[in-house]
N, C-alpha and C positions, 0 to 999 in steps of 0.2 A: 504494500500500500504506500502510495507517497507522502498523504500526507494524512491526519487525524481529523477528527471532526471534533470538536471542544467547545459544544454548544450547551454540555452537560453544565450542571449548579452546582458542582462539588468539583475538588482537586481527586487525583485518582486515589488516594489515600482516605478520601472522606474527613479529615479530620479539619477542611475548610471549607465552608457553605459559601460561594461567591456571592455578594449581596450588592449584584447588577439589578438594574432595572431595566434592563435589555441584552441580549445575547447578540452580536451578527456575524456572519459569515459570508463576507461578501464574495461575487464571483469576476471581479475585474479588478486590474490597481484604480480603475478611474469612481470607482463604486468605493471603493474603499477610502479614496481622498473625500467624495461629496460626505461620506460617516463620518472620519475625523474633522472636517469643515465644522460639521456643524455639531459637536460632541462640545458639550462642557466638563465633563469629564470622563476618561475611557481609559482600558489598559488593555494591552496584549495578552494573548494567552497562545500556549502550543500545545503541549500532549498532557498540560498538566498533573505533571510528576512533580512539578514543586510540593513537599509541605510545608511550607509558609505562606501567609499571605500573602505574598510578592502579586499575585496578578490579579489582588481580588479589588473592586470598586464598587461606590456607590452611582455609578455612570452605567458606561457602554462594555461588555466586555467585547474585543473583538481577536476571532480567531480568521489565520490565513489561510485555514488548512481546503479553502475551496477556491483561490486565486489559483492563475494558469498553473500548470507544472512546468520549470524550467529547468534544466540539467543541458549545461550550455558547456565544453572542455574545449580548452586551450591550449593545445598541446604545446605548443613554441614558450607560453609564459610559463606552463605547468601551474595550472589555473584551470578551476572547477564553478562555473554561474551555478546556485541553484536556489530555487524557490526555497523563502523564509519556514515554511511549513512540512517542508518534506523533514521524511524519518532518516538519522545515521544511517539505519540498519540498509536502507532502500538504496542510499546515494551509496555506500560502500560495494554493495553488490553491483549497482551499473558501473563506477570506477573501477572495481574490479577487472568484470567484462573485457573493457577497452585497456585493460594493461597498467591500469595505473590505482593510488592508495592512497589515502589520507593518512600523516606520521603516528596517530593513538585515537585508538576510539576510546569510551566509556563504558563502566560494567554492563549497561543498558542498551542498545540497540534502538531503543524504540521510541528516544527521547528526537523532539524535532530540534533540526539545527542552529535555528535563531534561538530557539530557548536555550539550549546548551552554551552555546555560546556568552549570549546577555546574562548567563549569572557563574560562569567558569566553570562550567563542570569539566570533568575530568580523566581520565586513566590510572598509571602509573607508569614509572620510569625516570631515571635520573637526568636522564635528558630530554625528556619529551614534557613538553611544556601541556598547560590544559588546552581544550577544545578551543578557545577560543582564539589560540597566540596563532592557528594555520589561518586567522581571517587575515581576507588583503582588501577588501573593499565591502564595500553596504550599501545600499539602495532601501531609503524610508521616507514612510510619509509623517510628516512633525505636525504642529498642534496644528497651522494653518491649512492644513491640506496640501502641501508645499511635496512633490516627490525630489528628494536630494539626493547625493552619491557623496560618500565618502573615501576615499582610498590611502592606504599606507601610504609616507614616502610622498605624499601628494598634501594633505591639510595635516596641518600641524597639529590638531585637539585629535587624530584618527584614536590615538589611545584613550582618550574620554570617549568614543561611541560602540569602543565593542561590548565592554561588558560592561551595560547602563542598563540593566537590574528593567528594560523596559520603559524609561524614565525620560528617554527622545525622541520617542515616536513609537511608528510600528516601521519594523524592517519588512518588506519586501522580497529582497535577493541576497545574497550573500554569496560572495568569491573567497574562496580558500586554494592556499596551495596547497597541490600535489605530489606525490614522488610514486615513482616506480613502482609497481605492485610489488610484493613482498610474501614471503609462506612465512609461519609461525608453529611453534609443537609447545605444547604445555605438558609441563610435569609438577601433580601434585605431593607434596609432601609433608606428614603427618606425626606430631610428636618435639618439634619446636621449643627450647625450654626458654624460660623468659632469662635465664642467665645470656645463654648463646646468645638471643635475639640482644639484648642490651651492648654485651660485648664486641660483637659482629656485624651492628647493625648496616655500618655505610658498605659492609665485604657482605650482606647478603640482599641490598638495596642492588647492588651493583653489579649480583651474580648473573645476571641477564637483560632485554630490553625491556620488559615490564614485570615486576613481582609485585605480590600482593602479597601480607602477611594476614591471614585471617585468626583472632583468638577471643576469646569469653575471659580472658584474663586472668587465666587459674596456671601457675607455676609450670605446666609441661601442657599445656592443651594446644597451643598457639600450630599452624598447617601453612608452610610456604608452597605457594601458586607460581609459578616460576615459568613466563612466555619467552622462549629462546627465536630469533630468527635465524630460518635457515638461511645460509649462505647462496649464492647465485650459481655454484660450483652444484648443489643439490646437494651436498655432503650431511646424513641427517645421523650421526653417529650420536646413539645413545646419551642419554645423560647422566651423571653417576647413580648409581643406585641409592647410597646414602651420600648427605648435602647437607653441611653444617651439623653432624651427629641426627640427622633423620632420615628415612629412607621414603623412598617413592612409592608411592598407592600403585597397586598392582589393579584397582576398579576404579571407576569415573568417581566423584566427590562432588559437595554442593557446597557454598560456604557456610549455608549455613548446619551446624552440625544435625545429623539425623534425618536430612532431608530428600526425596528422593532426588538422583541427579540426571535425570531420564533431560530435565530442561537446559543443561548446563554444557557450553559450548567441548570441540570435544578436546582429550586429555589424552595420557598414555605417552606421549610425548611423537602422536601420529603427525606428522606435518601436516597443513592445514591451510589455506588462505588467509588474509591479515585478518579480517573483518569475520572470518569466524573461530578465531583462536584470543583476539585479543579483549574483546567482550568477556562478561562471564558466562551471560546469559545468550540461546541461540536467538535468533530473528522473528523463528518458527513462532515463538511462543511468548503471547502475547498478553500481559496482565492484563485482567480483566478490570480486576480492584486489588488493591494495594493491604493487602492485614498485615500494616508495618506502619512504624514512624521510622523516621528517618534527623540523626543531627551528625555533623561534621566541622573538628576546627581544622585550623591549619597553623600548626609554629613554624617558624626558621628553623632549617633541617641543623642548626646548630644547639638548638634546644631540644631535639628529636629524644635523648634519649632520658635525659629528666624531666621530659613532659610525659611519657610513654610510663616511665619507674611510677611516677605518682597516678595514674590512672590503676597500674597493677597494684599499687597499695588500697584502693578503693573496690576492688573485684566485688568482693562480698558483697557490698552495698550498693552494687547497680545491676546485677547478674539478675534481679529476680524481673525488671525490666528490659532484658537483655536478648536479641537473639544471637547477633554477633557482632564482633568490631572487625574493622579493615583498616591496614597502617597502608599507606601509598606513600612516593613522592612524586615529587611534581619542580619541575624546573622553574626556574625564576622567570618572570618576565617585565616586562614596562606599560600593561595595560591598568592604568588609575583606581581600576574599580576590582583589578581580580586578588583572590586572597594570594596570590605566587606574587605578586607586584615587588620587585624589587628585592628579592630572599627566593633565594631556593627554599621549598617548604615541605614537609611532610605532613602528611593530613590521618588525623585520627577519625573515621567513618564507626556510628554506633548505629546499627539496625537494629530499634526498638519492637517490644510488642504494641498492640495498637492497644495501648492502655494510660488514658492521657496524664490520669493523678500520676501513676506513678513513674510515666519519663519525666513527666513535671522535676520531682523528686532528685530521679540519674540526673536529667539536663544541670539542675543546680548543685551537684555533687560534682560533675565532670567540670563545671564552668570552674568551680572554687577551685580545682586542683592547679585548672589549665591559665591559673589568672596573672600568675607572675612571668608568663609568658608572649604574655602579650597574641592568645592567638585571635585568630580571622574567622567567625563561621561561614561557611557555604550559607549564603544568598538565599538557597530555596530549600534548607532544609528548619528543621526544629530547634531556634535557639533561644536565652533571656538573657544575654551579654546584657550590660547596660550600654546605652547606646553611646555613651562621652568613651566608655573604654573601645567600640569598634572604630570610631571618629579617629578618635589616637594615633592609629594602626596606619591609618591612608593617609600616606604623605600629599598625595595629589587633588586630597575630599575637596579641599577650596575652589581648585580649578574645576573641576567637574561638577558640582553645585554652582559655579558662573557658568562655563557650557548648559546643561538644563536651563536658566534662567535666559541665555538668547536662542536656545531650541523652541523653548515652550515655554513664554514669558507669562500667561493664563495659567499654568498647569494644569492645565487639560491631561496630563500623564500622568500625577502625582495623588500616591494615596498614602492611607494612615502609618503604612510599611515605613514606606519610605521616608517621612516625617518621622518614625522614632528610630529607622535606623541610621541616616547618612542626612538628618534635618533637614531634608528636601521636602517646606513646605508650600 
């Protein structure tokens, strides 16, 4: 499917009732400008996967997932046009096709691209920056109805509009660069002690092109997920059997523990194409609704492994809200609004149950731990930072708060999110 249809009243998670006074899904860009024209107040919405109110208003919600389909390649620039609305999972398989890959996908597949993008979501990988650092250009319609193009390298604010939480408009298009299609083989492994994981951390960040450390934060529970790329030679020679004192799952695994793994891209360490190895999850399969919450910070991967020691001192008292945690990193970048902005980062990922009192409870148990760290949460997930402490953190909040104010001087885009998290009111 290319893109979603997101006229539903809830985020896929349910744990956000959008309180629009109108849904649209319009079927032109020209349809879509005469909406925002005359919208006094509207937000974007894509596959909503956010749990946060990031795309909820008391206006217009509007979703793109019914403007044309564009999937435009450039092979000379290594450059990919596609429609604001289309799914990762969809543009990775046509990229594929024609020989070429986008540098990290996401656990998720099925998140749409401008959403990914506008709030950083992300991979792993010590060099692979988030979703949003492969944008090279934008095409959106701002409060006046106005369709504009932004490009890298071309306007100077380009790093204020990629990931803008939604906040200048609705995007349209989005160009990202491409490289070379790529195979990938996954080997999971089971039994991780949190000594190793502390001592070893940046030598098993480092052991491959994407790891993921998955654990419930119990002394020896912790499972490294480890995406090796094969080489262009095709040479796919095994990978140790044991890796850091743990050995390789001889069956497929889920992250989360006990779970069937029938949905989980595949493992074994079979080669595989990028976009179906570096996900976790396959394409195939489609959530319908979400029985999870979701929160995520992000510290300087120099604080990685004392912000890490103190969540495992709190195991006991967030486990019962717990399905699992995911350690990632994420390379540094220079877009104003993403949590990598200027620090290479490592991101602690909590997959809660859908039980609000009590992530209420973990969320405020993890934030205390994670406080003297000054970390960043994901945009679109479950957090109660105070708002002066994530202000702190973005060196670039001033300028971005004046960009917003000559995008959309009405704030026709601005809701109550965003006024207590980055004071854009």
């Amino acid at each position: 499917m290319q893109g979603s249809d997101s006229l539903e009243g809830s985020n896929w998670a349910g744990n956000v009732v959008f309180g629009a006074i109108r849904r649209v899904a319009p079927c032109s860009v020209e349809g879509l400008q005469e909406i925002v024209a005359a919208c006094d107040r509207a937000r974007p919405v894509g596959t909503r996967h956010s749990f946060s109110p990031i795309a909820d208003t008391a206006g217009t919600l509007i979703s793109t997932a019914r403007l044309p389909a564009v999937l435009r390649i450039d092979a000379g620039a290594r450059e990919v046009t596609v429609s604001a609305g289309t799914r990762y999972g969809y543009l990775a398989g046509e990229l594929h096709a024609r020989g070429w890959a986008l540098p990290n996908l996401g656990s998720l597949p099925h998140i749409s691209v401008a959403g990914g993008c506008a709030t950083a979501t992300h991979g792993s990988g010590d060099r692979n920056g988030n979703l949003a650092t492969s944008v090279v250009a934008l095409d959106l319609v701002t409060a006046n109805g106005e369709l504009v193009t932004v490009r890298r390298d071309v306007d100077g604010d380009f790093a204020g509009h990629v990931v803008a939480l939604g906040a200048l408009g609705v995007v349209v298009t989005v160009t990202l660069a491409i490289v070379p299609t790529f195979h990938v083989r996954q080997h999971v492994y089971r039994g991780l002690t949190r000594v190793t994981l502390l001592e070893r951390l940046d030598e098993i960040f480092a052991a491959a092109y994407s790891v993921s450390v998955f654990t419930c934060w119990r002394p020896e529970s912790s499972r490294l997920w480890v995406k090796q790329r094969v080489e262009p030679t095709g040479e796919t020679t095994a990978a140790p059997v044991e890796n850091f004192g743990v050995r390789a799952l001889e069956q497929p695994d889920h992250p989360v523990p006990g779970a069937d793994p029938v949905h989980t891209t595949g493992q074994l360490g079979v080669p595989g194409p990028w976009h179906e190895r570096l996900p976790h999850f396959r394409m195939g399969f489609t959530p319908s609704s979400g029985d999870e919450l979701q929160s995520e910070y992000f510290v300087s991967r120099d604080d990685a492994r004392a912000a890490i020691e103190r969540i495992f001192h709190i195991g006991d008292q967030i486990r019962p809200a717990l399905q699992v945690s995911e350690l990632r990193t994420i390379a540094a970048d220079d877009l104003w609004l993403s949590p990598a902005y200027g620090r290479d980062a490592v991101s602690l990922h909590f997959t809660w149950r859908p039980d609000e009192a009590a992530v209420a409870r973990a969320v405020a148990a993890v934030e205390r731990q994670l406080a003297p760290f000054q970390p960043r949460p994901h945009w679109g997930k479950v957090f109660a930072l105070p708002a002066a402490s994530i202000r702190a953190t973005y060196p670039r909040l001033g300028d971005f708060l004046a960009l917003a104010d000559r995008r959309d001087p009405t704030g026709v885009f601005r809701n109550t999110f965003l006024a207590s998290t980055v004071g854009l009111r």
